[in-house]
C-alpha positions in Angstrom: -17.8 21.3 73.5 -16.9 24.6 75.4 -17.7 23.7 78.8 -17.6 27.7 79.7 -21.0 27.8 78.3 -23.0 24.8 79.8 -21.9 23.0 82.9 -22.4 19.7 81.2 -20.2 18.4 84.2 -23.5 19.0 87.1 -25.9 18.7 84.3 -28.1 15.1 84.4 -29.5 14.1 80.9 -31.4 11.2 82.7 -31.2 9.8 86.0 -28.0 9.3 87.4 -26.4 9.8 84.1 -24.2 13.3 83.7 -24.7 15.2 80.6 -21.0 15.1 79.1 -21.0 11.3 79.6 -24.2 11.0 77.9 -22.7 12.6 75.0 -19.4 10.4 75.4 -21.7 7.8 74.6 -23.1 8.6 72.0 -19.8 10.0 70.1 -18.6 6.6 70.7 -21.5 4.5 69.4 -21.7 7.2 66.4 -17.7 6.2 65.7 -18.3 3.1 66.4 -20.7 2.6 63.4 -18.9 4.2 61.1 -16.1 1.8 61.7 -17.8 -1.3 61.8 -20.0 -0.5 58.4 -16.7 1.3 57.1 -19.0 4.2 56.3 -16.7 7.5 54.9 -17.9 11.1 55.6 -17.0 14.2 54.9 -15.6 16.3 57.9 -18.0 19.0 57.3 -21.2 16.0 58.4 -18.7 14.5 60.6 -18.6 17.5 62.5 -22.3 18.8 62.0 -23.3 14.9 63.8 -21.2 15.7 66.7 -22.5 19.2 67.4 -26.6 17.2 66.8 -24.6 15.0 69.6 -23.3 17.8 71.8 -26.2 20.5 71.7 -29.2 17.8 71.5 -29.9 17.6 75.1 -28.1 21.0 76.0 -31.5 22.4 77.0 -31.7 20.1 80.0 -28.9 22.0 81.8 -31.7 24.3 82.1 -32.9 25.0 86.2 -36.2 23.9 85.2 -35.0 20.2 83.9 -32.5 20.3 86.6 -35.2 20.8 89.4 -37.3 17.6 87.7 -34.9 15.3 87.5 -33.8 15.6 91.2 -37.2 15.4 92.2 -38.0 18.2 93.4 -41.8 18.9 94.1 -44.2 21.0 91.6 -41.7 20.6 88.7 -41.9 19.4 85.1 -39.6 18.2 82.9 -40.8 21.0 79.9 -39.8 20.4 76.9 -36.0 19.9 76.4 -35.9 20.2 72.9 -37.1 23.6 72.6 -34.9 24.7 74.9 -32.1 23.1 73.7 -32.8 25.3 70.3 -33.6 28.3 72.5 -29.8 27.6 74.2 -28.3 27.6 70.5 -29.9 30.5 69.3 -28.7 32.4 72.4 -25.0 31.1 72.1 -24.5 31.2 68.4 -21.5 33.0 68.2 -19.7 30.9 70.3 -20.8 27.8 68.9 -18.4 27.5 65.9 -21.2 25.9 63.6 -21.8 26.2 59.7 -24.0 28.5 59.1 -24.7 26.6 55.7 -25.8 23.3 58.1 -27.3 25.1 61.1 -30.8 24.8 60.0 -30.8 21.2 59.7 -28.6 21.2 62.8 -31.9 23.2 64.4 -34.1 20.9 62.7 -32.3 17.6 64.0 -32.0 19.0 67.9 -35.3 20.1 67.6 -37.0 16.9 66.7 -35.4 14.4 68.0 -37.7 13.1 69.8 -40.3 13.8 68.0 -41.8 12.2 64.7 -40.4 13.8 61.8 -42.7 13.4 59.1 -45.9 15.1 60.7 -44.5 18.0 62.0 -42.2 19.7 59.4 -44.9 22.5 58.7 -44.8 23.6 62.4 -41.0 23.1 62.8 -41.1 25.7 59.5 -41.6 28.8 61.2 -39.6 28.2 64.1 -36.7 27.5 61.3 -37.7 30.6 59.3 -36.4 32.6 62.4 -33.0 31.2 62.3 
């Protein structure tokens, strides 16, 4: 990921957890099961899985996340998945993604907390954008 963008360093995903070793986690686990159930992959979803990884929780590098998870009074943690979309949309260019995959890339980051099946009409138009 090209640190120059996101400061994934000083960024917390959760409490006392950075950003880039959240994602170091979860590129190994992802790895990890691939090996153990000898799964093969293309490179092309090799490499759209690891930007889901990478750009997933990129919107809680945002000020207002930031302020929340230190505690600071009168904040809220908003909603990190929008902004993570709202952080790829903005940096596109320098994202090196397939544009053939980057809807379901937006698609993935977007709900991935979220329950999939009941929400792909209101997901639509944000998609439709893209």
């Amino acid at each position: 990921m090209d640190s120059s963008i996101w400061d994934i360093d000083n960024c917390f995903s959760h409490p006392n957890k950075i950003l880039s070793v959240h994602i170091k986690e979860i590129k190994y686990f992802f790895n990890e099961l691939l090996n153990f159930y000898d799964i093969k992959v293309s490179d092309e979803i090799k490499d759209l899985i690891e930007k889901v990884i990478e750009l997933h929780d990129i919107g809680k590098c945002r000020k207002e996340f930031q302020d929340y998870i230190r505690g600071k009074e009168n904040t809220s943690k908003g909603n990190h998945s929008i902004w993570s979309l709202e952080e790829i949309y903005k940096n596109f260019d320098k994202l090196n993604i397939n544009k053939q995959l980057l809807q379901l890339l937006i698609f993935l980051v977007l709900k991935h907390h979220s329950n999939l099946s009941l929400s792909f009409e209101k997901s639509r138009d944000i998609l439709s954008k893209i």
